[in-house]
N, C-alpha and C positions, 0 to 999 in steps of 0.2 A: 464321273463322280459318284454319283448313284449304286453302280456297280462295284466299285473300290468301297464306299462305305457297306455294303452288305457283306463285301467277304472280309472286311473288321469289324464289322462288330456284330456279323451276321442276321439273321432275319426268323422272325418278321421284327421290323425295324422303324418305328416312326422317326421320319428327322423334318424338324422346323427349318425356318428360313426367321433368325434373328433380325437381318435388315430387310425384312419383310412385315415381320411385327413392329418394329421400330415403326418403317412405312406407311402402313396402314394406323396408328396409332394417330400419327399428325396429321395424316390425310384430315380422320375423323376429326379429330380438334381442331385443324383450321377450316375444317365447315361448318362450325357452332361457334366461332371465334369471336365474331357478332353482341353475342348474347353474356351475360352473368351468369356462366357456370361453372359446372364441374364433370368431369367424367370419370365415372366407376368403372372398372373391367368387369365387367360379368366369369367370377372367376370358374363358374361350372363350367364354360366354352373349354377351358383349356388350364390345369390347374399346376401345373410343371413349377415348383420353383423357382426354375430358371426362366420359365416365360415369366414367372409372376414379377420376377427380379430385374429382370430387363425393362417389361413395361413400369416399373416403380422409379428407375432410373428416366423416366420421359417422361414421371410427373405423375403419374396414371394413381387412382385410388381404386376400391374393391368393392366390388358388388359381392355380397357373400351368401349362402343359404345353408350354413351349418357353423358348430363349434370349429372341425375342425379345416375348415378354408380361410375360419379368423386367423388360424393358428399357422396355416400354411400363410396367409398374406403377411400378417404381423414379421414372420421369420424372412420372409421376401424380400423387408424392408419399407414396405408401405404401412405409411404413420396410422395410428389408429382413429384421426383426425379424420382420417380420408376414406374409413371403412361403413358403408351400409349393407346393415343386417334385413335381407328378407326370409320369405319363405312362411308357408303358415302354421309348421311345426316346429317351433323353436320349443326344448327341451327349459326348465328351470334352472338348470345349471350352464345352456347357453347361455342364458338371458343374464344371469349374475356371470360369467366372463365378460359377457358385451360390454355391462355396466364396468367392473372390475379394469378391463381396457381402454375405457374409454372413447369407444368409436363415436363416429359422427352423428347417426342413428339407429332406430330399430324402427324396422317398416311392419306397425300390425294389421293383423287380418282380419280379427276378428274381436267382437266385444269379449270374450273371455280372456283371447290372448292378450289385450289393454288391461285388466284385471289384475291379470298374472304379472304383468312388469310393473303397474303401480305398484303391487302388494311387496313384490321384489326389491324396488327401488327403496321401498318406506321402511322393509329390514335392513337395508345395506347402506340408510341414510344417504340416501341420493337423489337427485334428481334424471331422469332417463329420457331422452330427447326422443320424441317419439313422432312419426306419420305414418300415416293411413293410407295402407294401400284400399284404393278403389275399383268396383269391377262397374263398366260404364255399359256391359252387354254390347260390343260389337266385337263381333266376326272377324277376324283376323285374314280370314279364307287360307291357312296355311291346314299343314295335319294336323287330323283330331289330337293327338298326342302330345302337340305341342302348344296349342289354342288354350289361351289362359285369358281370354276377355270376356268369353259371356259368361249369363247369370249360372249355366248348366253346370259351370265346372267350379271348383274346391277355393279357387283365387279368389283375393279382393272383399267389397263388405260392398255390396249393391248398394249403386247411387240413388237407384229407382226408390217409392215410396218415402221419402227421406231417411233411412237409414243410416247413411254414411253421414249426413250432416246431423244428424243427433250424436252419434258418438264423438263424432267431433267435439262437438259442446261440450260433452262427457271431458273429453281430452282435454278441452282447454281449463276447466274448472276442476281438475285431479290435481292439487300441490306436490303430486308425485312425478309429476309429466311435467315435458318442456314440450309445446307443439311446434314440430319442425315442418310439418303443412301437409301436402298431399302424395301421393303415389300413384303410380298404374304402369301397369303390363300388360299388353294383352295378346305376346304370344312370340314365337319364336320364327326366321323362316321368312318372313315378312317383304314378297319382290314388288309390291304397290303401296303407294306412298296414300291412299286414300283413306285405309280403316286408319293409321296414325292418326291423322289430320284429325278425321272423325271424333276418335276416344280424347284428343289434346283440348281440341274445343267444347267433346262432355266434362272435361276435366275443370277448364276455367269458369266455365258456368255455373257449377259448384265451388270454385274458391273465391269469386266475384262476391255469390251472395251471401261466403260464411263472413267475407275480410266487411262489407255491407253491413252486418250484423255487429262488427266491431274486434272479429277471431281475429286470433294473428296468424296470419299464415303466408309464412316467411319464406316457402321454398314448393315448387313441384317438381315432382322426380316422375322422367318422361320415364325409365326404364329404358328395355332396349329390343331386340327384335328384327333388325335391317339384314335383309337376306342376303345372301350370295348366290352366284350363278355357280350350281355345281355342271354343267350340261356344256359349258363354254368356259376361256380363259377368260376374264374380265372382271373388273376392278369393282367393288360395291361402288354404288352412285352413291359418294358421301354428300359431294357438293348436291345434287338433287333433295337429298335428307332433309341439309343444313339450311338452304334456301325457303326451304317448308315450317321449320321450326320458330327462323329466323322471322320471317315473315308474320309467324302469330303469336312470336313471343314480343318481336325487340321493343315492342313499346308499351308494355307491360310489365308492372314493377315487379316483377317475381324473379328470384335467383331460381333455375333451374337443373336440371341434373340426367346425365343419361348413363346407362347402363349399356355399352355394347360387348360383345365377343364373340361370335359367332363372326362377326363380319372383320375381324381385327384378326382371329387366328385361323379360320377352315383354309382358307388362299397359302396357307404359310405353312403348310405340313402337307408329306406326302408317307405315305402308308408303305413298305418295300416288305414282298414275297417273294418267298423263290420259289419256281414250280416243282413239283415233287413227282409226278403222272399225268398222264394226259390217256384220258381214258374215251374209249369211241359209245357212245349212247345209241339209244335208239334212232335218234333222228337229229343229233345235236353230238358236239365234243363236250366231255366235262373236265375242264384243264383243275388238276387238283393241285392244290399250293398249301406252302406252311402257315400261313395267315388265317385264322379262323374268326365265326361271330367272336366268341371269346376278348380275341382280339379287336374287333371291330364291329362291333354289332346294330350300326344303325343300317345296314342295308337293309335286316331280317325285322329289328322293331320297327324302324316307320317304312319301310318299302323305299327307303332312300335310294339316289341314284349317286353313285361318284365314276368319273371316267376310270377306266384303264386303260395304262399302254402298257406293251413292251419296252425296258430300259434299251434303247442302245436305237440303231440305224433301223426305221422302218421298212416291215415288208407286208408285199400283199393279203389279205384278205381272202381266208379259204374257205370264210364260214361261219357260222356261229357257233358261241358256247357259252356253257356256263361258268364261272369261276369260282370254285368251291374249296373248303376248308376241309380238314381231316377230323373234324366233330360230328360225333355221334348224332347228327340231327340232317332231318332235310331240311330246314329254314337255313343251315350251316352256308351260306353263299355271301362273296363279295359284288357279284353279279350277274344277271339271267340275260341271255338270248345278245351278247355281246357280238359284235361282229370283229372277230379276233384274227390276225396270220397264223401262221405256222407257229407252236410253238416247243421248244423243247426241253426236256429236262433239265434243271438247273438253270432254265432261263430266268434270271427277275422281271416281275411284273413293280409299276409302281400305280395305287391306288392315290388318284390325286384329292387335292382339298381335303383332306384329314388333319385337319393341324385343332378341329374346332369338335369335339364329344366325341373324338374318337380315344385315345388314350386313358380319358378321365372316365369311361363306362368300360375299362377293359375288368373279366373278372378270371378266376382260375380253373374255369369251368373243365371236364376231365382231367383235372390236376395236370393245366398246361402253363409255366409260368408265363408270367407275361411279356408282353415284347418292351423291348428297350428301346429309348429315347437319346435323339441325340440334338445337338442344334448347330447350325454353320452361323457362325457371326465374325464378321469383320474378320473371312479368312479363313479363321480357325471352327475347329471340330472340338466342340464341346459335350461333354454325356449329360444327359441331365438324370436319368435312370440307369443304373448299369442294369445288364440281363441276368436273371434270377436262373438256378435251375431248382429241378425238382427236391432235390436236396434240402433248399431254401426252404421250401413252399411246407417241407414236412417237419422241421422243428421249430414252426408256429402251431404245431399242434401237440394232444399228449394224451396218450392210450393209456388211460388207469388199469389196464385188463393185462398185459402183457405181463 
């Protein structure tokens, strides 16, 4: 299959597994089934129309962190009822579509950006439903790069010195605001269920003694963060998640909320190169393929790991190598010191679990378009991207000087 899709619609080529997303979407929901919630797709993980479209057809709402992912979920078909706004840079003219759509909420960061959407809301005669994301300072233990809980990084409104619980107050006493209650994130990656636990019970302990005070505070939004095994085939531990959450929520009057994708699409995508050379190094092969960072570039930004094989019958093992890209860069690699077989010209490699920030960080770096997208669902072969060429890439531009 794999091989028949590369020589239609050629490579480098991401294609999803539709009943894979589907799969893992219910997994997740019947492991929080327990609880009064809801769940957002974190749509950075994976931002495809057509993934966004499929998970909208299973109920799914939208975790969002820009204008235009409101704009990709809304056309997806996911209701705006069902849309939360994060991120700590929301632009003013985000902030008036948000309101303009009518999403569920807007998660702010900061006392300035509370400011900004009262002031918004009071021109646009609205009211803006608003929570507070909180940073509870625990450690995620995942990459620095992706570790969005302590106090060191840019996330959240520090729980510590009361902070977060004065703005609140703030919150609830703005006639411009609706307070839809709390937030947190704290980070992406996440293979121990301990900092969660951690950051959930800093979490209640702040909304214990705001709701004590007499706030309302109607809802906590767990976020999301539940890692995958890239190293192994295996399934995220939803039910271990769900049993965790369950356990320190279900008796607790609070409507809840989580954010996953990483865990819902990385398992459901695989990455397809063809090799182009296979070149002999000093002390190592460097098998060079059509797939570039460009293409795929979490190996080179977090020093990520994703397996490779060869598509088709295995064979022995002759050595190591590197797997590298035809861009102008030595960071250019899918992966270092692989213990690879023989392999040959035009052989496809498939980069597995890429279904989850690979696609959605592709850019055109040496004016190489980007790779295309496909997905298998129920059988059928679906494009979600068709493949650009250079052509494309060049009358989005326009040379005043010629």
């Amino acid at each position: 299959m794999a091989v028949d899709l590369a020589e239609r619609f050629g490579t480098p080529l991401y294609v999803y597994s539709g009943d894979g997303l589907v799969a893992h979407y219910a997994a997740f929901e019947a492991a929080v089934s327990e609880l009064d919630c809801v769940v957002h797709y974190a749509v950075k993980a994976n931002s495809s129309l057509g993934v966004l479209g499929l998970l909208a057809q299973q109920g799914a709402g939208a975790d969002i962190v820009s204008g235009g992912e409101m704009k990709r979920a809304l056309i997806a078909g996911i209701a705006p009822d069902k849309i939360v706004f994060s991120g700590v840079g929301k632009t003013d003219d985000e902030i008036r579509a948000a309101l303009q759509a009518g999403i569920a909420q807007i998660n702010a960061e900061s006392a300035t950006e509370l400011r900004h959407i009262s002031q918004i809301a009071a021109e646009t005669k609205q009211q803006a439903a608003v929570a507070l994301r909180v940073n509870v300072n625990v450690d995620p233990g995942s990459h620095a790069k992706i570790s969005t809980g302590q106090r060191s990084t840019k996330f959240g409104i520090p729980v510590a010195n009361g902070e977060a619980a004065m703005l609140y107050r703030q919150l609830c006493s703005d006639p411009n605001l609706i307070p839809r209650g709390l937030a947190v994130h704290i980070g992406s990656q996440l293979r121990k269920l301990d900092p969660f636990e951690l950051a959930y019970q800093e979490l209640l302990v702040l909304a214990d003694m705001l709701r004590a005070e007499g706030l309302d505070v109607p809802m906590l939004d767990l976020g999301g963060g539940l890692g995958v095994d890239y190293e192994e085939d295996k399934t995220p531990d939803f039910d271990a998640y769900g049993q965790m959450v369950t356990r320190i929520f279900a008796s607790r009057d609070y409507k809840v909320g989580f954010e996953p994708g990483r865990s819902i699409a990385a398992d459901n995508g695989v990455f397809l190169t063809r090799t182009l050379f296979v070149k002999k190094g000093e002390n190592k092969r460097f098998i060079i393929v059509d797939g570039a960072m460009n293409d795929l570039i979490r190996p080179t930004l977090y020093e990520a790991f994703h397996r490779i094989e060869p598509v088709g019958q295995p064979n022995p093992v002759i050595g190591l190598a590197d797997i590298v890209g035809p861009v102008c860069e030595t960071g250019d690699y899918l992966g270092q010191g692989r213990a690879m077989p023989a392999i040959a010209e035009g052989e496809i490699l498939a980069v597995l679990s890429a279904g989850a920030y690979g696609a959605v960080m592709m850019s055109n770096y040496n004016t190489r378009p980007e790779a295309a997208e496909v997905m298998i669902h129920d059988e059928a072969v679906h494009v979600l991207r068709p493949r650009r060429n250079v052509k494309d890439l060049l009358k989005l531009e326009h040379n005043p000087f010629s």
